[in-house]
C-alpha positions as CSV (number, residue, x, y, z in Angstrom):
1,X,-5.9,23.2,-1.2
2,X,-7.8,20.0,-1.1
3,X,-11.0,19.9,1.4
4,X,-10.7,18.1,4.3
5,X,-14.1,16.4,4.0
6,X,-13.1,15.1,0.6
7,X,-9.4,13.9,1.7
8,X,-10.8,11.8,4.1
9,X,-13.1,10.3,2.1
10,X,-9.9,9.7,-0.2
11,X,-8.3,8.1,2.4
12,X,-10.9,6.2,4.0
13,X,-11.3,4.8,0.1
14,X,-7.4,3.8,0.0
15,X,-7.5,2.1,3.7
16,X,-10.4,0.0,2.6
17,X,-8.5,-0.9,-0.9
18,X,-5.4,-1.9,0.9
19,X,-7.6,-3.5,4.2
20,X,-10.0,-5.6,0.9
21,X,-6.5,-6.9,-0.8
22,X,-4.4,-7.8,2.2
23,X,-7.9,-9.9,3.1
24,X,-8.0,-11.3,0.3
25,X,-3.8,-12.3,0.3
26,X,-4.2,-14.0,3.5
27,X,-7.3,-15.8,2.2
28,X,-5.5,-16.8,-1.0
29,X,-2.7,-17.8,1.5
30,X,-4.4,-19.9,3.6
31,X,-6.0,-22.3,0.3
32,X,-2.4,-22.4,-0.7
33,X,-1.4,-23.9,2.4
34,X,-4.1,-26.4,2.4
35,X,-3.5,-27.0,-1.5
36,X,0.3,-27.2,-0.8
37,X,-0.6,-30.1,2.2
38,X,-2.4,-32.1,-0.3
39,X,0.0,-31.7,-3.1
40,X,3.2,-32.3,-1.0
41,X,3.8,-35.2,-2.8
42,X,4.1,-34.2,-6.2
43,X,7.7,-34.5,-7.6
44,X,7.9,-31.8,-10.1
45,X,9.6,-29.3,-9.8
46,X,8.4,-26.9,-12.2
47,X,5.0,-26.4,-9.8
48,X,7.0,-26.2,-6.4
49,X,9.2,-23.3,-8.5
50,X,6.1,-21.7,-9.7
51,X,3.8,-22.0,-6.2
52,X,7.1,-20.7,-4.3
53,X,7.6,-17.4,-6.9
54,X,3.5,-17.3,-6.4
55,X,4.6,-17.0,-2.6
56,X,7.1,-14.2,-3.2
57,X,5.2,-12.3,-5.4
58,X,2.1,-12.5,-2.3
59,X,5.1,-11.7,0.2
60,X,6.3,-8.7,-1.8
61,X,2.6,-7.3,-2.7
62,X,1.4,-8.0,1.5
63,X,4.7,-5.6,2.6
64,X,3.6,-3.2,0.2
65,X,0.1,-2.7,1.3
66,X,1.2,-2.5,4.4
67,X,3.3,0.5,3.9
68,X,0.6,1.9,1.7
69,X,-1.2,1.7,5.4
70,X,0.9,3.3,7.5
71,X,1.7,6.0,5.0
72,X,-2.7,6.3,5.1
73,X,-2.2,6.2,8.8
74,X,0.5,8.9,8.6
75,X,-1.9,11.1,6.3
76,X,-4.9,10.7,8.9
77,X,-2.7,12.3,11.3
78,X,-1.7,15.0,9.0
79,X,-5.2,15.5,8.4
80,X,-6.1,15.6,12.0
81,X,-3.7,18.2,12.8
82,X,-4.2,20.4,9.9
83,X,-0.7,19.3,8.0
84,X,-2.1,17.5,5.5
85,X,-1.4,18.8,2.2
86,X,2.2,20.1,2.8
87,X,5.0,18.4,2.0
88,X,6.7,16.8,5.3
89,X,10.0,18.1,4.2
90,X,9.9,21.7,2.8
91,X,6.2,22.6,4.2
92,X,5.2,23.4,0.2
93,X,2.0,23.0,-0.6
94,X,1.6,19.3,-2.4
95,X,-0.7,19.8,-5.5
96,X,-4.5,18.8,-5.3
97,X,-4.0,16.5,-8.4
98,X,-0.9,14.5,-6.4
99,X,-3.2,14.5,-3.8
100,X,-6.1,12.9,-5.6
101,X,-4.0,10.4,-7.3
102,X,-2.0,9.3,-3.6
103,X,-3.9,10.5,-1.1
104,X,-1.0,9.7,1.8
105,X,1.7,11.5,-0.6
106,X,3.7,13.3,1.8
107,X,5.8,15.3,-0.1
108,X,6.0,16.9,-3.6
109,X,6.7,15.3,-6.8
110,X,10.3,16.6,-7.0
111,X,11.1,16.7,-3.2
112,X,9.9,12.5,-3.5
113,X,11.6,11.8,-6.6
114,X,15.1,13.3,-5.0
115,X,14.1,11.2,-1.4
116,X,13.8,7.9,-3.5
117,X,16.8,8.8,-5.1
118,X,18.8,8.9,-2.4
């Protein structure tokens, strides 16, 4: 079973990953806005197509992050209450190397390939 001093340094890695890029998307954000002001004018529609699928894409990544953040919010929990490691639905141990790779996994490789499959 993974040490608890070494998942937390695991998470505390991932919250500061997902905390550094949603910065960054809100930064990036913010010069399109200011870019998008200035450019309002333009006529072609091939940029507006390709500045509003830049949009989407930023929209998409953003919610993702923030789910990667709660799920690391969800592990710290875990962690604090001596749960982390096992597998939210069958109480299995989740292997070290799942754990290393996601950090927040909360469930096994088979038990989360079945709950996505639902």
């Amino acid at each position: 079973m993974i040490d608890p001093e070494h998942a937390e340094q695991l998470l505390a890695r991932e919250r500061a990953r997902v905390e550094n890029t949603l910065s960054t998307l809100r930064e990036f954000g913010r010069g399109n806005l200011e870019a998008s002001s200035l450019d309002q004018h333009l006529s072609e529609s091939a940029d507006q197509a390709e500045a509003l699928t830049q949009s989407e894409i930023d929209d998409a990544l953003a919610e993702r992050l923030r789910d990667e953040r709660q799920a690391i919010t969800a592990a710290e929990r875990r962690l604090r209450d001596g749960s982390y490691g096992k597998s939210i639905e069958s109480g299995e141990l989740i292997p070290d190397e799942r754990l290393e790779a996601i950090p927040w996994a909360e469930r096994t490789v088979e038990e989360q390939q079945r709950y996505e499959g639902q």
